[in-house]
PyMOL Python script that loads the backbone (N, CA, C, O; Angstrom):
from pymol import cmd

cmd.read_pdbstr("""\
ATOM      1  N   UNK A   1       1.311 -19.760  -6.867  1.00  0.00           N
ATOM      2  CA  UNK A   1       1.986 -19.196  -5.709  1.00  0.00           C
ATOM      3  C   UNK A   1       1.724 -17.688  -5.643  1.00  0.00           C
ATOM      4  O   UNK A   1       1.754 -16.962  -6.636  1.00  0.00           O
ATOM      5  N   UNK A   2       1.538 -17.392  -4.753  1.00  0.00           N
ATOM      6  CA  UNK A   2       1.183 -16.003  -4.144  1.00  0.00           C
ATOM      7  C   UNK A   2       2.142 -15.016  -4.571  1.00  0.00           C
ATOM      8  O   UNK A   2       3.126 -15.704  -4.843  1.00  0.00           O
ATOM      9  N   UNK A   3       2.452 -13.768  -4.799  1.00  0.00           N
ATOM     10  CA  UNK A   3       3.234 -12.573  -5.264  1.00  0.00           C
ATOM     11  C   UNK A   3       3.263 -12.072  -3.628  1.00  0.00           C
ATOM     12  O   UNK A   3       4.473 -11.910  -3.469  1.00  0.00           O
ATOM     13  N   UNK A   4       2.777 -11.818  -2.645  1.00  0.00           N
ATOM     14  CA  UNK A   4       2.574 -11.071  -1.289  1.00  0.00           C
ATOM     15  C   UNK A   4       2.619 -11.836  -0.519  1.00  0.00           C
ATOM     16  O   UNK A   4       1.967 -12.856  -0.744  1.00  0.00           O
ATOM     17  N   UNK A   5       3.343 -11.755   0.680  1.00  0.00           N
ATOM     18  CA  UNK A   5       2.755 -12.776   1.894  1.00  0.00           C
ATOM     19  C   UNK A   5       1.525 -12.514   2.364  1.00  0.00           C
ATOM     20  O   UNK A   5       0.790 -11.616   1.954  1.00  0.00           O
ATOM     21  N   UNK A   6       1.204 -13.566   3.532  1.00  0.00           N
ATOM     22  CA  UNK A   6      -0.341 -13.172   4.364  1.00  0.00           C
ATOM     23  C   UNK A   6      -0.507 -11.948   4.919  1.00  0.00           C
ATOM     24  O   UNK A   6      -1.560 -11.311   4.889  1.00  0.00           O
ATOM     25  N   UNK A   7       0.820 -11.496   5.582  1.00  0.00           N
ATOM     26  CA  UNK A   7       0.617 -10.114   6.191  1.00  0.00           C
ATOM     27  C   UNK A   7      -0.062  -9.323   5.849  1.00  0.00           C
ATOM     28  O   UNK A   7      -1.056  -8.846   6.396  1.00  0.00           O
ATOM     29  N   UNK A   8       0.793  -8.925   4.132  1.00  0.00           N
ATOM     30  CA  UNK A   8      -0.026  -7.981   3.189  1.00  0.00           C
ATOM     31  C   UNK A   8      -0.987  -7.910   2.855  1.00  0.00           C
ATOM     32  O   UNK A   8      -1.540  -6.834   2.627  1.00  0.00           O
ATOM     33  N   UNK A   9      -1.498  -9.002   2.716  1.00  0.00           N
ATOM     34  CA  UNK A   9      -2.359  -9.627   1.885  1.00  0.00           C
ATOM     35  C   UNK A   9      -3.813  -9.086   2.728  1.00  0.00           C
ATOM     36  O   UNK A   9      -4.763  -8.418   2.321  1.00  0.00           O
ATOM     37  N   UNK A  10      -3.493  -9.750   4.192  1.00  0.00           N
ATOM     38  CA  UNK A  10      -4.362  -9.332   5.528  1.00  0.00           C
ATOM     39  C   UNK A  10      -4.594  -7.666   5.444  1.00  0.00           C
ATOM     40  O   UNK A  10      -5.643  -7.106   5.128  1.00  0.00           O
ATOM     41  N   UNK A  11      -3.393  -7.072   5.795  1.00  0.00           N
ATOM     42  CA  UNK A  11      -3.746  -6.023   5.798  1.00  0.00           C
ATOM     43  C   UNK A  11      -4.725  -4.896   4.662  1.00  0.00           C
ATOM     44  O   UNK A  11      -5.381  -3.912   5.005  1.00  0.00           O
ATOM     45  N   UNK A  12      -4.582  -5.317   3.604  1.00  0.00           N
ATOM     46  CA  UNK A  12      -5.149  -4.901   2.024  1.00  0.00           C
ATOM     47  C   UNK A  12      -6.387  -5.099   2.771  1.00  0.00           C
ATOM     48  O   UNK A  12      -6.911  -4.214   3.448  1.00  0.00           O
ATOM     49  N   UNK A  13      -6.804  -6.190   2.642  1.00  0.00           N
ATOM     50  CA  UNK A  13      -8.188  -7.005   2.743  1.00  0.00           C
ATOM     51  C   UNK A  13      -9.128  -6.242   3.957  1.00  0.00           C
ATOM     52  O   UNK A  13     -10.277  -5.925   3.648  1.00  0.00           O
ATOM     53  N   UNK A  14      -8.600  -5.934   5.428  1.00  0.00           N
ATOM     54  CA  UNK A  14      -9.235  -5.067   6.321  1.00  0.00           C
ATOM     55  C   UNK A  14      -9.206  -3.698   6.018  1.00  0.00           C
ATOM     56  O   UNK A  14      -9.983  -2.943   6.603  1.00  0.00           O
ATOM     57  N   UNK A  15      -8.465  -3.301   5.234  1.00  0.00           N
ATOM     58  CA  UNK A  15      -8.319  -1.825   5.383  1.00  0.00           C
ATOM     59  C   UNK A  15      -8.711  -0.960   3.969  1.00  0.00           C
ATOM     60  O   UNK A  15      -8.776   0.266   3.891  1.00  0.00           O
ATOM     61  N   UNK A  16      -9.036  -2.269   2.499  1.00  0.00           N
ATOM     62  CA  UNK A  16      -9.083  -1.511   1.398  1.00  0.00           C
ATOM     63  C   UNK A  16      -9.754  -0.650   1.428  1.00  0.00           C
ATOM     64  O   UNK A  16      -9.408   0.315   0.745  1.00  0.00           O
ATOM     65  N   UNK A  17     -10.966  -0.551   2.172  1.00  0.00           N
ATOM     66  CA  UNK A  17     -11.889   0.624   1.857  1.00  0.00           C
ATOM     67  C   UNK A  17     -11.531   2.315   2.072  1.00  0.00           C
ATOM     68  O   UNK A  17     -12.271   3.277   1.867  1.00  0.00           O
ATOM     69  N   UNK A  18      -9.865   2.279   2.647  1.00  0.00           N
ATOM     70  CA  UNK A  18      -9.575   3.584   2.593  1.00  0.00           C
ATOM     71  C   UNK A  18      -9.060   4.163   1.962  1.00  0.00           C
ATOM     72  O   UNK A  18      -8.545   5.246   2.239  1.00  0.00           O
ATOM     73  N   UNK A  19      -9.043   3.333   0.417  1.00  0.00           N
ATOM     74  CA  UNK A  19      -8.396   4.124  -0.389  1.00  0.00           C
ATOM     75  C   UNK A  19      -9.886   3.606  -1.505  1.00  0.00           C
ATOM     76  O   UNK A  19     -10.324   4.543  -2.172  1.00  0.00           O
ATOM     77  N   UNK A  20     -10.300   2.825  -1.615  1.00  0.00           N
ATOM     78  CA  UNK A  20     -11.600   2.433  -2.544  1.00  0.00           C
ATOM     79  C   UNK A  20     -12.965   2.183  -2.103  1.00  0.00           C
ATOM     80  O   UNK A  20     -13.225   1.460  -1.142  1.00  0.00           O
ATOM     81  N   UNK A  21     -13.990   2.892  -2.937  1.00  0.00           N
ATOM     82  CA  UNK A  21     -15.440   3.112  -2.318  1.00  0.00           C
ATOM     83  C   UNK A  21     -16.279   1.945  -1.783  1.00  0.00           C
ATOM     84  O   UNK A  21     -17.136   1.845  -0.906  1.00  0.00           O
ATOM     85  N   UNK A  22     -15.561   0.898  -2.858  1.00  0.00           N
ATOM     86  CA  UNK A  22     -15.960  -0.871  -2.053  1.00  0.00           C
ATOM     87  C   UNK A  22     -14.976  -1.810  -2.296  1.00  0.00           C
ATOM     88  O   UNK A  22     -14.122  -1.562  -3.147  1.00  0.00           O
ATOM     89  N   UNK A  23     -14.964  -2.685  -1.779  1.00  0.00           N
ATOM     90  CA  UNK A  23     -14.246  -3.767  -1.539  1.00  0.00           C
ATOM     91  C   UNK A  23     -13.855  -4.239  -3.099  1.00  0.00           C
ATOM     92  O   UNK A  23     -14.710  -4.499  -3.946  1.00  0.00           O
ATOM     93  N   UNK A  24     -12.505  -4.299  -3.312  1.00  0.00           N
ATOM     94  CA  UNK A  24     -12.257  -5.248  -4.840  1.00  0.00           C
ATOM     95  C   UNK A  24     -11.648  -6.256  -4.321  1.00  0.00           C
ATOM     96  O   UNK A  24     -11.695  -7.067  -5.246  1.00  0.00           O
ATOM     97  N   UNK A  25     -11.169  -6.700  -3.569  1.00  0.00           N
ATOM     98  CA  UNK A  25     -11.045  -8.203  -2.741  1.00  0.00           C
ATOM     99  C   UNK A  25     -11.838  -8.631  -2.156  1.00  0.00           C
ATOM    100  O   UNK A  25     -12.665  -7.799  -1.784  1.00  0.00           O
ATOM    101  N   UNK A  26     -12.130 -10.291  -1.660  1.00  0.00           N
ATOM    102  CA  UNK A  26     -12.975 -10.713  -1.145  1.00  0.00           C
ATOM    103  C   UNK A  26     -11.987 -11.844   0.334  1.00  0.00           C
ATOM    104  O   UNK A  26     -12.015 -12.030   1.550  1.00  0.00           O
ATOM    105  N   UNK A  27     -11.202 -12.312  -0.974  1.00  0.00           N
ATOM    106  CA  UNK A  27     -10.025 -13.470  -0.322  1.00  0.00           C
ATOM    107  C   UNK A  27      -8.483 -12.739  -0.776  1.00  0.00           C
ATOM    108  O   UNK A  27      -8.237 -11.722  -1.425  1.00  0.00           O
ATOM    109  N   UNK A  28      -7.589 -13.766  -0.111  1.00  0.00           N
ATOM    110  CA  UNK A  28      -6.452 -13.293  -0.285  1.00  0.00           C
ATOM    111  C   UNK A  28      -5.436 -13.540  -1.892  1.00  0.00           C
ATOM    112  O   UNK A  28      -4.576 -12.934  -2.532  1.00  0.00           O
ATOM    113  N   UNK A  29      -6.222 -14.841  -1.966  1.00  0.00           N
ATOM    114  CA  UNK A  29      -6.016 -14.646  -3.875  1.00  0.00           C
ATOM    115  C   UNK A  29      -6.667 -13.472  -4.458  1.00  0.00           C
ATOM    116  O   UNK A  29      -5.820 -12.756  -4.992  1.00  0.00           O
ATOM    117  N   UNK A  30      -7.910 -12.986  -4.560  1.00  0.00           N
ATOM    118  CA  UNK A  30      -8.271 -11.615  -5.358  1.00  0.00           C
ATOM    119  C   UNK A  30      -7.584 -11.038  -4.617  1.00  0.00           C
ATOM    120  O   UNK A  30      -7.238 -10.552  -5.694  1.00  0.00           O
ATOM    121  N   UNK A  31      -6.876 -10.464  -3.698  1.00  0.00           N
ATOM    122  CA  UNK A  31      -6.153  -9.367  -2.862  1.00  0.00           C
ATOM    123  C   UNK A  31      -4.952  -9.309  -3.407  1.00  0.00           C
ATOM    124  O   UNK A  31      -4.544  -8.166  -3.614  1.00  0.00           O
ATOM    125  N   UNK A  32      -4.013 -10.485  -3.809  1.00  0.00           N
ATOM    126  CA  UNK A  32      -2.567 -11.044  -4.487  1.00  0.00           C
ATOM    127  C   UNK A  32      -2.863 -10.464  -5.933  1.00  0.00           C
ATOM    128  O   UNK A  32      -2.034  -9.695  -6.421  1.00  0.00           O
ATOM    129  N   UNK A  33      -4.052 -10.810  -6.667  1.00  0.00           N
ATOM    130  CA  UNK A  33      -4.402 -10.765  -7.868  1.00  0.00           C
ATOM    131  C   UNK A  33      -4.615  -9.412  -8.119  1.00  0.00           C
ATOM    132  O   UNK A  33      -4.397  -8.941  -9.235  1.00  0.00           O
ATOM    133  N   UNK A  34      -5.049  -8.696  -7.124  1.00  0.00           N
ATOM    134  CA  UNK A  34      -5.572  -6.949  -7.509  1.00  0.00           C
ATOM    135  C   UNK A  34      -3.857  -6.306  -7.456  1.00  0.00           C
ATOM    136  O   UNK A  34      -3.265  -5.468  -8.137  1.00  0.00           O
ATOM    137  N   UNK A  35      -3.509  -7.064  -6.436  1.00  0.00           N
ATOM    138  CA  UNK A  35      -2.526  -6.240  -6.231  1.00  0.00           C
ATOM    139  C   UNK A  35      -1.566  -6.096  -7.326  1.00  0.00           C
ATOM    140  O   UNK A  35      -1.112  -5.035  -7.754  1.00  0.00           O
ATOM    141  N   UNK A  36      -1.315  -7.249  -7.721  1.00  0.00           N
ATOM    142  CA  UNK A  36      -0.450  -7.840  -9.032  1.00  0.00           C
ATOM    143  C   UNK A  36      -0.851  -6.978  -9.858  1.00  0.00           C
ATOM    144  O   UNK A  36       0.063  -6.204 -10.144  1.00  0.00           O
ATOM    145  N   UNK A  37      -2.218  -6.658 -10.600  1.00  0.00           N
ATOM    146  CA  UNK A  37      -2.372  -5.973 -11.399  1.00  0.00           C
ATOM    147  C   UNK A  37      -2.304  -4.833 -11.506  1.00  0.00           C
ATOM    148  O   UNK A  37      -2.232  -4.292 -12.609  1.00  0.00           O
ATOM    149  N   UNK A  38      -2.311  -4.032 -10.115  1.00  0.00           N
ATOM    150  CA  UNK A  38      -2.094  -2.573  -9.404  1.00  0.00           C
ATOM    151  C   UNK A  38      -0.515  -2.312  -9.805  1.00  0.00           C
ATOM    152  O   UNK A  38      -0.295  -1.186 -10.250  1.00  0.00           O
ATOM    153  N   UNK A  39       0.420  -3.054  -9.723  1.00  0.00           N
ATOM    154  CA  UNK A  39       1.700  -2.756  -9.575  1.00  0.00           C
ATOM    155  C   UNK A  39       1.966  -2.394  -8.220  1.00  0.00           C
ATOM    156  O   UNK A  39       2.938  -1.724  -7.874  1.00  0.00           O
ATOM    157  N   UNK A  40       0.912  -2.937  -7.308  1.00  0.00           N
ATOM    158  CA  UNK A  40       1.469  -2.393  -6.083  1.00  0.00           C
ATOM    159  C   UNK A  40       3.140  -2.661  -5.277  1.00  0.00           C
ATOM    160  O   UNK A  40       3.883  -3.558  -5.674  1.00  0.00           O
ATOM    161  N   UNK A  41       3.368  -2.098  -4.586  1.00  0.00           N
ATOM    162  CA  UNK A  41       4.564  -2.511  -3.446  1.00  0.00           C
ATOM    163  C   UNK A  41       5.264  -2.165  -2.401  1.00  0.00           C
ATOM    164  O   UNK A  41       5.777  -1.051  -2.296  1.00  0.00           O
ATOM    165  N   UNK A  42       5.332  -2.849  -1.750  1.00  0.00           N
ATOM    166  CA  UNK A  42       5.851  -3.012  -0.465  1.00  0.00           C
ATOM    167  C   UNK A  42       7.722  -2.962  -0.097  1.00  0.00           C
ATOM    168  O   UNK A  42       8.725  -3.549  -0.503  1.00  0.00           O
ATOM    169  N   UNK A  43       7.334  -1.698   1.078  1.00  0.00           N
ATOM    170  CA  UNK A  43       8.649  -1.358   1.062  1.00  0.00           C
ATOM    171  C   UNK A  43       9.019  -1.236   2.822  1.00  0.00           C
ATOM    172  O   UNK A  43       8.295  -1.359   3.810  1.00  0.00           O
ATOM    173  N   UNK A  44      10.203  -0.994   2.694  1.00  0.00           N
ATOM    174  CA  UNK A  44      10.553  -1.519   4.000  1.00  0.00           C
ATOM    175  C   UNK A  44      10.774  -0.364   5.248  1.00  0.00           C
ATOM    176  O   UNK A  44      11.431  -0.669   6.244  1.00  0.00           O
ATOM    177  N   UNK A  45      10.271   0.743   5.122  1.00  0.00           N
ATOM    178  CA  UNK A  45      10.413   1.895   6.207  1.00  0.00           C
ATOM    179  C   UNK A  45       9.832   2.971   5.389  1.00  0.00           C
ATOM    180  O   UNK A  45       9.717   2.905   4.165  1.00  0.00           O
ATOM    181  N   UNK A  46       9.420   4.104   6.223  1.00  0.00           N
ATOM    182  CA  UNK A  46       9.324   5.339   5.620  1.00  0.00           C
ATOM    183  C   UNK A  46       9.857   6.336   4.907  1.00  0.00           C
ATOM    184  O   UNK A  46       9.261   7.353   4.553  1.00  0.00           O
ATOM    185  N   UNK A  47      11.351   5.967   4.618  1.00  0.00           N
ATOM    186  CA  UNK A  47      12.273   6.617   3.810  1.00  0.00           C
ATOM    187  C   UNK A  47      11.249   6.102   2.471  1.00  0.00           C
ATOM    188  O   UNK A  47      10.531   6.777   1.732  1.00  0.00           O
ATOM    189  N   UNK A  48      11.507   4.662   2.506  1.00  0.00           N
ATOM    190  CA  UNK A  48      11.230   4.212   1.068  1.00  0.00           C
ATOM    191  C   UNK A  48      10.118   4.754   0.375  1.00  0.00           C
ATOM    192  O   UNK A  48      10.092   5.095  -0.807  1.00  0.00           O
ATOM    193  N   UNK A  49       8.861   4.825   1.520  1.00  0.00           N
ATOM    194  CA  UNK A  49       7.544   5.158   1.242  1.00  0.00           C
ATOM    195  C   UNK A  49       7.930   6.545   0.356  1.00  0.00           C
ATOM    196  O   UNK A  49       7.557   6.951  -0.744  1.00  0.00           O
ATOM    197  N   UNK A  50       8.820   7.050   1.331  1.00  0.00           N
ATOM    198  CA  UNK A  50       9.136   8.394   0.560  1.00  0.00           C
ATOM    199  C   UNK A  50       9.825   8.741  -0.767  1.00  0.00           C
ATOM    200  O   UNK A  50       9.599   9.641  -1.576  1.00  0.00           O
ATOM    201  N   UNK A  51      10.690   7.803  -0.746  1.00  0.00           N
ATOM    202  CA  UNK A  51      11.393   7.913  -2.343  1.00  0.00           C
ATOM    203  C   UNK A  51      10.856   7.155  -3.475  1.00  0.00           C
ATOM    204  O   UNK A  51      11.333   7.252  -4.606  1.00  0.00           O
ATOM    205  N   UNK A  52       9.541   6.153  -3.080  1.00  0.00           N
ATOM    206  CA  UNK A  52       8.748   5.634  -3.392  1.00  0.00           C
ATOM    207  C   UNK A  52       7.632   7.300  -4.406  1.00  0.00           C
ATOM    208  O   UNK A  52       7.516   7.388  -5.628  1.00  0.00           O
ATOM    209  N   UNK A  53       7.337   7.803  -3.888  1.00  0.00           N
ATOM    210  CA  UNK A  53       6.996   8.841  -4.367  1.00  0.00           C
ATOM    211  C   UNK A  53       6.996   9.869  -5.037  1.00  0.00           C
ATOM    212  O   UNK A  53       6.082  10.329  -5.722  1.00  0.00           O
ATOM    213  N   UNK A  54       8.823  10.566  -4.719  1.00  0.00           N
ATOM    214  CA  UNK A  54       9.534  10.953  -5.061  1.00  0.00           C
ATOM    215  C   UNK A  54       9.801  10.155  -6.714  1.00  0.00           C
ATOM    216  O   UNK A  54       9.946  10.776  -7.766  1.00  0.00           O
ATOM    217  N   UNK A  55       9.806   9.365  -6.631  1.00  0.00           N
ATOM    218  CA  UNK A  55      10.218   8.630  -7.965  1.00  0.00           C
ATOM    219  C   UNK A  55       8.943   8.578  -8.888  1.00  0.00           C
ATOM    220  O   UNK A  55       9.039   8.653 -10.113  1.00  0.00           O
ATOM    221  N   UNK A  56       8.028   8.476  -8.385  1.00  0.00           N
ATOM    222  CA  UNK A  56       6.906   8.494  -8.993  1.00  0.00           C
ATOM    223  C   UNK A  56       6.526   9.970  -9.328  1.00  0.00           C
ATOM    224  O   UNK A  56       5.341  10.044  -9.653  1.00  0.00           O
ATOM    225  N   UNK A  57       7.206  11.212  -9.345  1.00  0.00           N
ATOM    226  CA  UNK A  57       6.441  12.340  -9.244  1.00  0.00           C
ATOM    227  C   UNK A  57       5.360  13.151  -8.584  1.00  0.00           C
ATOM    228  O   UNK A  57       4.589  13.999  -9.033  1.00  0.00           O
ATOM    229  N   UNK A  58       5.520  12.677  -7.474  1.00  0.00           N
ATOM    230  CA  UNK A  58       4.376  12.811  -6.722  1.00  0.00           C
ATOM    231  C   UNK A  58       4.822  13.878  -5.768  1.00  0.00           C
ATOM    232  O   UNK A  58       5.712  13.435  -5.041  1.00  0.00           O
ATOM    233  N   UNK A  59       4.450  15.416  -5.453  1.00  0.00           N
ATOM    234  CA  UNK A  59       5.096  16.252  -4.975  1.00  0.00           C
ATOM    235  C   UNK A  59       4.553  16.343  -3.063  1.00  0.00           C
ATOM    236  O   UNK A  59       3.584  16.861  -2.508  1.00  0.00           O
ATOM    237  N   UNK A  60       5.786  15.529  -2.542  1.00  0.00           N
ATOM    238  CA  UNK A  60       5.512  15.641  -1.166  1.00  0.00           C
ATOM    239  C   UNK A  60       6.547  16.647   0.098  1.00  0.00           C
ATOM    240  O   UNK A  60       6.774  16.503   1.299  1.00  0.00           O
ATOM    241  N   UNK A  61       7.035  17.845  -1.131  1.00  0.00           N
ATOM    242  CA  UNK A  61       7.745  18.724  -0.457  1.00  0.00           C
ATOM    243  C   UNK A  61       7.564  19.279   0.598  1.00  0.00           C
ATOM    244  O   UNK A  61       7.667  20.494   0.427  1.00  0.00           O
ATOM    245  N   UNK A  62       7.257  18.921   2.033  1.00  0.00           N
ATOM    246  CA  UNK A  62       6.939  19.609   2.797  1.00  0.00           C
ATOM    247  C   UNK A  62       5.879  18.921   3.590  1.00  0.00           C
ATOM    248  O   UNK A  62       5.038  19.215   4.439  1.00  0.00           O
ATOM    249  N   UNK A  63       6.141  18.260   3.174  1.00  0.00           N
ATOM    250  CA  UNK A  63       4.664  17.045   4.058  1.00  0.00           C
ATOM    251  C   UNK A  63       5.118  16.093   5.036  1.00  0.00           C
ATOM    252  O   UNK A  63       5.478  14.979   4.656  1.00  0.00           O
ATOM    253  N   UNK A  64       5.142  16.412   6.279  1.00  0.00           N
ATOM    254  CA  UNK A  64       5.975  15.230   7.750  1.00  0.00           C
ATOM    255  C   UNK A  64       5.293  14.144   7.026  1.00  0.00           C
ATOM    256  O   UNK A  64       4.511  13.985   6.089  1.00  0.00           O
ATOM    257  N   UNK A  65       6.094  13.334   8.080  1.00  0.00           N
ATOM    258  CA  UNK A  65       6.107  11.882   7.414  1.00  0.00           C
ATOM    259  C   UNK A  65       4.816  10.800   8.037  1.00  0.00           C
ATOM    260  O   UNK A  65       4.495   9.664   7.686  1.00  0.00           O
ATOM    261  N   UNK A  66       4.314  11.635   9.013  1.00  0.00           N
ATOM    262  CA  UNK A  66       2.838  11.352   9.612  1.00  0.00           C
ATOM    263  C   UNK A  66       2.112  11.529   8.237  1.00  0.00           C
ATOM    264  O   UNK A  66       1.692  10.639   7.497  1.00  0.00           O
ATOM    265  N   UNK A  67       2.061  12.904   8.064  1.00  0.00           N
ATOM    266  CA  UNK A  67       1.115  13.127   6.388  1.00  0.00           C
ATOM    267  C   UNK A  67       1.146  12.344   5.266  1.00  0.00           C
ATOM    268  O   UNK A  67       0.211  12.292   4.467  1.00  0.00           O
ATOM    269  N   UNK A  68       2.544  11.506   5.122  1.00  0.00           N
ATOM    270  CA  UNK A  68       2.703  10.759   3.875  1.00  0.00           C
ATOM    271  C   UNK A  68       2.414   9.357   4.249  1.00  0.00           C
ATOM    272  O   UNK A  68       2.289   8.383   3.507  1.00  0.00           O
ATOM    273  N   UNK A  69       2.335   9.434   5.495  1.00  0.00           N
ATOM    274  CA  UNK A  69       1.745   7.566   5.727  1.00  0.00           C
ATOM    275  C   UNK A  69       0.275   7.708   6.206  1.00  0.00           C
ATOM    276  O   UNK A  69      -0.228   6.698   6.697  1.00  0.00           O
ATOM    277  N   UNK A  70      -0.592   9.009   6.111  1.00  0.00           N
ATOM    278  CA  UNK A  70      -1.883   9.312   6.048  1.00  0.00           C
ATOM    279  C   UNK A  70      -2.226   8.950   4.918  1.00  0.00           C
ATOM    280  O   UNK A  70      -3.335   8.424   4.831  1.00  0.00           O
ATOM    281  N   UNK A  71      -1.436   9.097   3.737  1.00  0.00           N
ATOM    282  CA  UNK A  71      -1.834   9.478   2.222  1.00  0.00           C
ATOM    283  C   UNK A  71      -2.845   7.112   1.958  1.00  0.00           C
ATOM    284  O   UNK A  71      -2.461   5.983   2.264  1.00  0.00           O
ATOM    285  N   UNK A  72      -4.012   7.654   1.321  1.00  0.00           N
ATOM    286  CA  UNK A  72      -4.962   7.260   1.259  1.00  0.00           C
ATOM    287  C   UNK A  72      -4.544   5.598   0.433  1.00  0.00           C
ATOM    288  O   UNK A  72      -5.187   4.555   0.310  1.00  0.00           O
ATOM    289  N   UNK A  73      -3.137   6.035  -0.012  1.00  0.00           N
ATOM    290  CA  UNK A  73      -2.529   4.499  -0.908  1.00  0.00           C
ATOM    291  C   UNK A  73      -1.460   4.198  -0.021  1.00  0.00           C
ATOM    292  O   UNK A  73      -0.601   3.469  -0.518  1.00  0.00           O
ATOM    293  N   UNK A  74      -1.268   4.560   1.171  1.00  0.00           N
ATOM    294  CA  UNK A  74      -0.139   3.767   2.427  1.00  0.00           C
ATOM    295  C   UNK A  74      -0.989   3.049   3.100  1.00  0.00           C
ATOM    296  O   UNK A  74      -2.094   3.377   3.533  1.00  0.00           O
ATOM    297  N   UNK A  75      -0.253   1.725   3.197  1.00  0.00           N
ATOM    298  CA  UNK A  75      -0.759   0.743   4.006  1.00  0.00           C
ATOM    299  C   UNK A  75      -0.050   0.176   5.059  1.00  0.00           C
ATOM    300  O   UNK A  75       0.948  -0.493   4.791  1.00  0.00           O
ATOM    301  N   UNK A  76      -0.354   0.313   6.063  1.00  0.00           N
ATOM    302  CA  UNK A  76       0.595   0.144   7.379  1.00  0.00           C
ATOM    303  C   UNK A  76       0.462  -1.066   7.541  1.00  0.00           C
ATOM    304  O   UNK A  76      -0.509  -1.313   8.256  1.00  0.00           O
ATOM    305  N   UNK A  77       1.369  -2.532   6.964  1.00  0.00           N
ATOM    306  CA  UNK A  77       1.356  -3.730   7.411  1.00  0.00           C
ATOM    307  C   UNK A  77       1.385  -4.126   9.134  1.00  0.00           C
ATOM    308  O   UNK A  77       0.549  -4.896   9.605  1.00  0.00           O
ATOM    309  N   UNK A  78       2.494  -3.468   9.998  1.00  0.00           N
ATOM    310  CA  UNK A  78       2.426  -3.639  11.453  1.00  0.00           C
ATOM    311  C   UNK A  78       3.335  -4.160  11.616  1.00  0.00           C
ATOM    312  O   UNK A  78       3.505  -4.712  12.703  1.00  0.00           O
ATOM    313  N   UNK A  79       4.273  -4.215  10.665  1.00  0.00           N
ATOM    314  CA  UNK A  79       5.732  -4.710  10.796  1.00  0.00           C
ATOM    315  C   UNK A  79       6.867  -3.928  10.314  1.00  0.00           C
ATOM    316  O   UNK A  79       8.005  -4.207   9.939  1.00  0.00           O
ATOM    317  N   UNK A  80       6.363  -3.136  10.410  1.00  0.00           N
ATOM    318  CA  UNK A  80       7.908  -1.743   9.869  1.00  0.00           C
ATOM    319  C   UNK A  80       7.479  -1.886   8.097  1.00  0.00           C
ATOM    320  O   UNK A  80       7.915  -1.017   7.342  1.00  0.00           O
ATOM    321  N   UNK A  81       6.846  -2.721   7.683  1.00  0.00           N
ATOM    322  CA  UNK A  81       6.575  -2.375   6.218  1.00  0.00           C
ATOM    323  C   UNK A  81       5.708  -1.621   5.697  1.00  0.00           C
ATOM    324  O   UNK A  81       4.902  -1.092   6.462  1.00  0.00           O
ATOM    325  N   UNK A  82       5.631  -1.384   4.419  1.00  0.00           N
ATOM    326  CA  UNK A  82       4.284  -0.215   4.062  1.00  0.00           C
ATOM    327  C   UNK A  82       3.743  -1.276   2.638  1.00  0.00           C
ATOM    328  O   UNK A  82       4.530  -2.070   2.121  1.00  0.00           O
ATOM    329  N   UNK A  83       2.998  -1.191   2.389  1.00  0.00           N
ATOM    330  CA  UNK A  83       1.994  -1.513   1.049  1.00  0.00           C
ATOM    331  C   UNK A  83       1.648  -0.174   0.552  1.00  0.00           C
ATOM    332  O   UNK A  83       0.997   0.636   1.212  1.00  0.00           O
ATOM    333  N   UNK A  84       2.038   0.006  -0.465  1.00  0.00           N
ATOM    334  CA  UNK A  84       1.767   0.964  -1.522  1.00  0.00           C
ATOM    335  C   UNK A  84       0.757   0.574  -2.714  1.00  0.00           C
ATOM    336  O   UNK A  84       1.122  -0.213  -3.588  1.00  0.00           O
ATOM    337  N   UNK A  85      -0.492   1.137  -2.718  1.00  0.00           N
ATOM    338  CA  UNK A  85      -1.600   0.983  -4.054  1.00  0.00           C
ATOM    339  C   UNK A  85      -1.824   2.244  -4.518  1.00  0.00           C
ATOM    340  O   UNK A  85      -2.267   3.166  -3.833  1.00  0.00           O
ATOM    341  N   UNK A  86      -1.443   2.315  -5.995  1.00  0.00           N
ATOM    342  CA  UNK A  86      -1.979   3.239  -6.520  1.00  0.00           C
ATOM    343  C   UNK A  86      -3.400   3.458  -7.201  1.00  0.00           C
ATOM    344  O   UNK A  86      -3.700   3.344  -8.389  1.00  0.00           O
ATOM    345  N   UNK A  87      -4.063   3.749  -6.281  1.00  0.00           N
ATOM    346  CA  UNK A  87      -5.965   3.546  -6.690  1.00  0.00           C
ATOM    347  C   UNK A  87      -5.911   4.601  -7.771  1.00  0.00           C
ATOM    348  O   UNK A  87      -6.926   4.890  -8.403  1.00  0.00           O
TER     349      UNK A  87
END
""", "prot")
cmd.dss("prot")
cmd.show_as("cartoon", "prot")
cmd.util.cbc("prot")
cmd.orient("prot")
């Protein structure tokens, strides 16, 4: 059984190349499977994205919230959620 729904899963799969130089998925099992091993995750608005960060040490003092869902490991599912990979 899958760790991600299709959404995520979809979205990873069209869009990895903007955070990695080539493709490490092919299907949505290697996409579940990378992700799994990434520790990636998915959160539910841009606050989170943000304290998502914040928690991680990651210094986004001063950065609108356009800039932090630019940042190269946000993944805009298309449903108010975000996918977070730390490449």
């Amino acid at each position: 059984m899958r760790e991600f729904d299709d959404d995520v899963l979809e979205c990873f799969l069209e869009n990895q190349l903007q955070l990695f130089p080539e493709r490490v998925a092919e299907t949505l099992d290697e996409a579940d499977e990378f992700l799994l091993d990434n520790m990636a995750v998915v959160v539910d608005s841009v606050e989170e994205v943000i304290e998502f960060f914040e928690e991680e040490g990651i210094d986004i003092e001063g950065a609108m919230d356009d800039e932090i869902l630019d940042a190269d490991e946000v993944f805009d599912i298309g449903d108010g959620r975000y996918l977070i990979v730390e490449g």
